[in-house]
C-alpha positions in Angstrom: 103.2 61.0 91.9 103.5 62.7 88.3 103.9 60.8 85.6 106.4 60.7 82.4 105.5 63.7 79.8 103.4 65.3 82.9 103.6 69.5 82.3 104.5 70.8 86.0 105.4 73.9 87.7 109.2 73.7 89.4 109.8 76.8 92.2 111.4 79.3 90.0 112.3 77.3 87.5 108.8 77.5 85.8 107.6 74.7 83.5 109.2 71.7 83.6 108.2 68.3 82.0 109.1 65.1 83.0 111.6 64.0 80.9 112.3 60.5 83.2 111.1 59.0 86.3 114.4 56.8 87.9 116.9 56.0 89.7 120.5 58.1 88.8 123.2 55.5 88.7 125.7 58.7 88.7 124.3 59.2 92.6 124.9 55.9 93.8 121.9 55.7 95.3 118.1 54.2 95.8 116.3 57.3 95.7 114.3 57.8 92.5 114.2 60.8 90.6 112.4 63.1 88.6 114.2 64.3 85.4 112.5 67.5 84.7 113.4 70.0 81.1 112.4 73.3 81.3 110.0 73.7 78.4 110.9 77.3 77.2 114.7 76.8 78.1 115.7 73.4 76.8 119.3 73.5 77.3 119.2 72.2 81.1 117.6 68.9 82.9 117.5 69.1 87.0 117.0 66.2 89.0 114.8 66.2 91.5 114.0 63.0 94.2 110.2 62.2 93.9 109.6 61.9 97.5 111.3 65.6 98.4 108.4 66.6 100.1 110.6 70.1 100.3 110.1 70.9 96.7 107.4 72.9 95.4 106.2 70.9 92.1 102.6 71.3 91.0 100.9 70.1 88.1 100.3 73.3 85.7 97.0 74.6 85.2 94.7 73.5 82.5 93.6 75.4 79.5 90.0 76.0 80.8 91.6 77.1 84.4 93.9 79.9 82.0 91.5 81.3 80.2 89.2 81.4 83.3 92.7 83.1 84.9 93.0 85.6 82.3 89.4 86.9 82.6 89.7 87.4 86.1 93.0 89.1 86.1 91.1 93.0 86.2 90.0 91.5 89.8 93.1 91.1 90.7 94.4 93.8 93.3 98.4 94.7 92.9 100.5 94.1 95.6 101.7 97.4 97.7 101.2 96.4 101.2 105.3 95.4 101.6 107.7 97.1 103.2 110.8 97.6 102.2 112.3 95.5 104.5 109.7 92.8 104.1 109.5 93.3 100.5 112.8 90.6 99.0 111.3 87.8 101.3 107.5 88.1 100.5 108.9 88.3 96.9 110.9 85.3 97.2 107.7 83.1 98.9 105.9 84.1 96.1 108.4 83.3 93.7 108.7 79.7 95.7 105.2 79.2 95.6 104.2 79.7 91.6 100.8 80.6 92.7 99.3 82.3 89.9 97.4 84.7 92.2 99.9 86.4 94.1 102.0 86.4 90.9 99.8 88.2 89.3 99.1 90.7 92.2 103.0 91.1 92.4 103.6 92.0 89.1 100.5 94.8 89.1 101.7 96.1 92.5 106.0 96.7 91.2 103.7 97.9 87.6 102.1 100.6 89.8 104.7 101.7 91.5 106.5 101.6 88.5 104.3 104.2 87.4 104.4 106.1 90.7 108.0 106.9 90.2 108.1 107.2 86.4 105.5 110.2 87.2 107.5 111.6 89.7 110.9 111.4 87.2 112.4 108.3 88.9 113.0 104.5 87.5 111.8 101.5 89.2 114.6 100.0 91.4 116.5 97.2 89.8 115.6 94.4 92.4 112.0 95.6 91.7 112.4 95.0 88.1 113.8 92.2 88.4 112.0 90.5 90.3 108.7 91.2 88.3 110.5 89.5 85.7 110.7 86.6 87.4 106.8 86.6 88.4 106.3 87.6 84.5 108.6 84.3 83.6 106.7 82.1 85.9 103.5 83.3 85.0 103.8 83.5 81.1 105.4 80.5 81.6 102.6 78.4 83.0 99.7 80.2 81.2 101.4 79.5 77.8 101.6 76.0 78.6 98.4 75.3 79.1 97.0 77.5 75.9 100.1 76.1 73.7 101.7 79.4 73.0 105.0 80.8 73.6 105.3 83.0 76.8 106.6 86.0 74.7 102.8 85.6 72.8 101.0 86.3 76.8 100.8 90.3 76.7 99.5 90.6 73.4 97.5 87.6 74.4 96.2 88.8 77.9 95.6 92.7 76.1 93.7 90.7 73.2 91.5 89.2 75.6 90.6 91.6 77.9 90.6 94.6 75.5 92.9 96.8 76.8 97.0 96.6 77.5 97.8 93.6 79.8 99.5 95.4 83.0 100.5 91.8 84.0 
């Protein structure tokens, strides 16, 4: 069980903390809840029961594991191995699952074939970009948590650190 002020990753929500840990007399209920604020969006609160084992909540990575994250990111193969009509549900698992990893490889892999079309005259489909957004909101998200930055800081960051423009 997290605690109250805990930094944790909600699904697609992103970065969360925990507001409050109770019950929600509004509900009418016994179940206990988390209260959870998105950190970079602070206009919201969702509720979430603690013992959902449904929902994805993790806590977010530390500062060491980040840095250690951003130096490994050249590693990092992009994703191009989905087809088109697997491609909206492996995107959405790996929305679902905030794992850093296959964010990151999901975001190079739309990049790249980004540039494949861009050099052929063609733009990368919308549910594409979008989508890499997401990933890019998630990921920034969590890595700017745990350096205490601002996601919009992370590609200068991530192109700072590794000498070259971030692709992620």
């Amino acid at each position: 069980m997290f605690e109250k002020g805990d930094l944790i990753l909600y699904e697609t929500a992103g970065v969360c903390r925990i507001e409050e840990i109770s019950r929600l007399e509004f509900l009418k209920n016994d179940r206990v809840y988390y209260s959870l604020v998105p950190v970079f969006e602070k206009d919201s609160v969702i509720y979430v029961p603690v013992d959902n084992e449904k929902v994805k909540i993790r806590p977010i990575m530390s500062r060491e594991e980040a840095e250690a994250f951003i130096e490994q990111l050249p590693a990092i193969e992009g994703r191009r191995d989905i087809g088109e009509k697997e491609k909206a549900q492996v995107y959405k698992q790996i929305l679902l699952s905030g794992n850093h990893r296959e964010l990151a490889a999901m975001i190079k892999g739309i990049f790249e074939v980004g540039q494949v079309r861009k050099g052929k005259g063609n733009r990368l489909a919308v549910r594409d970009e979008e989508n890499m957004k997401r990933a890019q909101k998630l990921l920034y998200g969590e890595l700017a948590a745990a350096l205490g930055m601002h996601p919009d800081q992370m590609p200068a960051y991530i192109g700072k650190r590794l000498e070259s423009p971030a692709v992620v």
